[in-house]
C-alpha positions in Angstrom: -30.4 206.8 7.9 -30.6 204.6 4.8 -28.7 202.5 3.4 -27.7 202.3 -0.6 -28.9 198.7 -1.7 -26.5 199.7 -5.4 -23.5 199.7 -3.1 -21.0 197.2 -3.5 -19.9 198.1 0.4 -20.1 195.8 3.2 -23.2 196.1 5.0 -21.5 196.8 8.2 -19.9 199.5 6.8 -22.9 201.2 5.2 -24.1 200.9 8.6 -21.2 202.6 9.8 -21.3 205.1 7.9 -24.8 205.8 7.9 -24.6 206.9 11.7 -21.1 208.2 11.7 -22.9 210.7 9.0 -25.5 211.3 11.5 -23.1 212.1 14.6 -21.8 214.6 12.1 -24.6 216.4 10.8 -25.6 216.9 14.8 -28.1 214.1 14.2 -27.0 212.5 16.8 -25.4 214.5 19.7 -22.6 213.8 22.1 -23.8 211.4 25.0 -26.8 210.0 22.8 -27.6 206.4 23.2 -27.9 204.9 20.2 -30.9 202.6 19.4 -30.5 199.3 20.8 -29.4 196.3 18.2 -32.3 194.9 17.6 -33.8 198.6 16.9 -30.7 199.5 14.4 -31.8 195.6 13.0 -35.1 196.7 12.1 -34.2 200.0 11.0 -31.3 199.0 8.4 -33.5 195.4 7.4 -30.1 193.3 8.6 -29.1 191.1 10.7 -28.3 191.9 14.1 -24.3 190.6 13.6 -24.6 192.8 10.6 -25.4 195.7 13.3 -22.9 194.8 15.6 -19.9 194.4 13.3 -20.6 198.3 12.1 -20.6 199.3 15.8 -17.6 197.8 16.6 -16.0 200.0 13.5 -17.5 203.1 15.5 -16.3 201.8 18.6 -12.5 201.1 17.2 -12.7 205.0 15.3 -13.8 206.1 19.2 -17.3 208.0 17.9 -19.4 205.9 20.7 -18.6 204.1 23.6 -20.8 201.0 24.9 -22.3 201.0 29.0 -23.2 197.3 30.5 -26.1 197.1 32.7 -29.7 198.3 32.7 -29.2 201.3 31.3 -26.4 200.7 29.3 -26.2 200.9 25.5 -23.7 202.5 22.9 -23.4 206.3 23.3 -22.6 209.2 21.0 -18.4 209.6 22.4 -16.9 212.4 22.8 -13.6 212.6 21.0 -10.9 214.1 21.6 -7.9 215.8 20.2 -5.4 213.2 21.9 -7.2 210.3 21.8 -7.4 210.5 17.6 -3.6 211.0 17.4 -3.2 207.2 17.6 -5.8 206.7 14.6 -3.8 209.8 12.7 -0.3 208.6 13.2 -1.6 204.9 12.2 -3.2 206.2 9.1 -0.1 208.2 8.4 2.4 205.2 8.7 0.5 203.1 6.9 0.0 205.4 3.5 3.8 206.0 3.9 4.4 202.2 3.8 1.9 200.8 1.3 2.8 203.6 -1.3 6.5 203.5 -1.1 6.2 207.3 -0.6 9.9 208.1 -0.8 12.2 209.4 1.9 12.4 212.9 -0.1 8.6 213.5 -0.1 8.3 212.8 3.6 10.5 214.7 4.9 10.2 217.4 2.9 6.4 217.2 3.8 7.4 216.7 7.2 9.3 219.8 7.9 7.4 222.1 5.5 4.4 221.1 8.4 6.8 221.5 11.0 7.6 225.3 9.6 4.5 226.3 9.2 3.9 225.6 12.7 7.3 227.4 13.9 5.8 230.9 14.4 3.1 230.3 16.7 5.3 227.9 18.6 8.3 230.4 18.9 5.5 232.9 20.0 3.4 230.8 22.3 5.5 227.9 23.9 5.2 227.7 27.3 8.1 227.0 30.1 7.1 223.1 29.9 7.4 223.1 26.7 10.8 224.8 26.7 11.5 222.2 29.7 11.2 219.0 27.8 12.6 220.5 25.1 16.3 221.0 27.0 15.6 217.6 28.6 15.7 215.7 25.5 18.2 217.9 24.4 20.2 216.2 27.4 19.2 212.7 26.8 20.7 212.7 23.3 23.7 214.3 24.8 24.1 210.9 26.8 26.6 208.2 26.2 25.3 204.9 25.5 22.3 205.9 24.9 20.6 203.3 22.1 20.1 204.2 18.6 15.7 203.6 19.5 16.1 205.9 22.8 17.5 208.3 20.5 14.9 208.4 18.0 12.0 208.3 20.9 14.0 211.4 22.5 14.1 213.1 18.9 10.0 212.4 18.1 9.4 214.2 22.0 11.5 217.0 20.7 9.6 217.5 17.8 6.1 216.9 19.3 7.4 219.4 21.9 8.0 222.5 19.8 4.6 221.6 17.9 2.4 221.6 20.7 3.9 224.9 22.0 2.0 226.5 19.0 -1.1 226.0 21.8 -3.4 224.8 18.6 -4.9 221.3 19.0 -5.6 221.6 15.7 -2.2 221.7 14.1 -1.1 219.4 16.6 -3.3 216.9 15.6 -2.4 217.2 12.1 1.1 217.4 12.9 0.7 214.3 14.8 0.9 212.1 11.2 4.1 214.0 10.3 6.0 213.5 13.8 5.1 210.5 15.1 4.7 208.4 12.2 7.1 210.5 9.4 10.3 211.0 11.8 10.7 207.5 13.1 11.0 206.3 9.2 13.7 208.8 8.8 15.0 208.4 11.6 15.3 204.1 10.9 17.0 205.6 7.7 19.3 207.7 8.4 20.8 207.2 12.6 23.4 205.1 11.5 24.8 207.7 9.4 24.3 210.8 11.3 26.3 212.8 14.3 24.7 212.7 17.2 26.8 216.1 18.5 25.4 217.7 15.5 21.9 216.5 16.0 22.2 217.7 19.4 23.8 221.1 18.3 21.0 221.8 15.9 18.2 220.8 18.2 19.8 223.6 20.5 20.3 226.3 18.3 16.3 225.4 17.7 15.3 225.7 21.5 17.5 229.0 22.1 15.5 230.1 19.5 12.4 229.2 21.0 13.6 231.0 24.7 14.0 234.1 22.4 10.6 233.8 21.2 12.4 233.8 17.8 10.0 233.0 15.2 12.0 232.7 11.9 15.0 231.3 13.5 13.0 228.7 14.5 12.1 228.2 10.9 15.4 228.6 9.8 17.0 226.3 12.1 14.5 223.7 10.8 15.4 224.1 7.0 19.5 223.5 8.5 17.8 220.8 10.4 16.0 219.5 7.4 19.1 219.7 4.5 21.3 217.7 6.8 18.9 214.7 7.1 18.2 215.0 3.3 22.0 214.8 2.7 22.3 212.2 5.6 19.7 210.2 3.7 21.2 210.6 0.0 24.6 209.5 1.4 23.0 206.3 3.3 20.9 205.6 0.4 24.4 205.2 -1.9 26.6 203.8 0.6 23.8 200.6 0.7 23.7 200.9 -3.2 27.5 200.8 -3.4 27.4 197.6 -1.2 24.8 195.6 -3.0 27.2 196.2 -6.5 30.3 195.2 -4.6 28.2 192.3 -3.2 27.5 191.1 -6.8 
């Protein structure tokens, strides 16, 4: 592990890089302690703040995990599915926000992900799955509940019939979409919408689901989809039509 002395990257980063590289490439293996600071201080020719700023980006990206005591140490971590959905929905939100992706693109990227995963879920979900599906299905159904307890109930939905597809894979991809993309059209578009409607549509979904149902799954997503598109285009030029009538 070297680092590139022509690189106008942080140090730290290099660093950072360097060994993530390595855990990879199998260099380093799961459960690995790592060379001690001042051994990665000597290796790298840095300082050893230098070393410990680059493992605390490992440590905050979950690749190793730090032991006290005599034979403590950073380790090689062992990630996990779940435990990288937090660093995938952050990501997510984040390149939604600072690049004014518009509403359109996300949710049309949103349930095109969704679809694709509709199959497998129709074919695979399991009885939980199906369970918290009608629960939330209930919850929305609720009077009083609050416009954020909605949109919680509605991302649980969601993440429901994903994970039924029984691939950590797409769930983990899917996590960006869910968690991060429905929330923002959710803040867009729940003062507009019909809740019974909502609800209706989320049920024709999960009978779907019971029947094992594959492309009425997918179909009930594009319904699902076109009525939060329109939701959004008439939101969009109802605030429009207020800031001229403000002016």
């Amino acid at each position: 592990m070297r680092l590139d002395p022509a690189s106008p990257a942080d140090l730290s980063v290099q660093i950072a890089s360097a060994i993530r590289d390595a855990i990879v490439a199998g260099e380093l293996i799961v459960d690995q302690r790592l060379p001690s600071e001042a051994e990665l201080s000597e290796q790298f020719k840095v300082s050893r703040p230098t070393v410990r700023e680059a493992l605390k980006r490992l440590a905050a990206q979950s690749l190793i995990r730090t032991q006290r005591g005599a034979t403590g140490g950073a380790f090689v971590n062992r990630i996990s599915f779940e435990e990288a959905y937090s660093q995938q929905i952050t990501t997510s939100t984040l390149l939604l926000s600072m690049n004014a992706v518009s509403f359109e693109t996300a949710c049309e990227a949103r349930y095109a992900l969704e679809r694709a995963c509709a199959p497998l879920s129709a074919a695979r979900r399991s009885a939980d799955h199906l369970a918290t599906m009608r629960a939330e299905i209930h919850r929305q159904g609720q009077p009083g509940l609050t416009d954020e307890a909605f949109c919680a109930s509605d991302v649980a939905f969601h993440r429901a019939l994903v994970d039924g597809a029984g691939n950590p894979v797409m769930s983990y991809q899917l996590a960006g979409a869910v968690e991060a993309m429905q929330p923002l059209m959710n803040m867009i578009t729940f003062t507009a919408r019909d809740r019974a409607r909502i609800v209706a549509m989320h049920s024709d979904i999960a009978d779907a689901m019971t029947e094992q149902d594959g492309p009425a799954v997918e179909a009930g997503l594009t319904v699902l989809e076109r009525e939060t598109q329109q939701l959004a285009l008439n939101a969009i030029a109802a605030r429009q039509a207020q800031k001229t009538s403000a002016r």
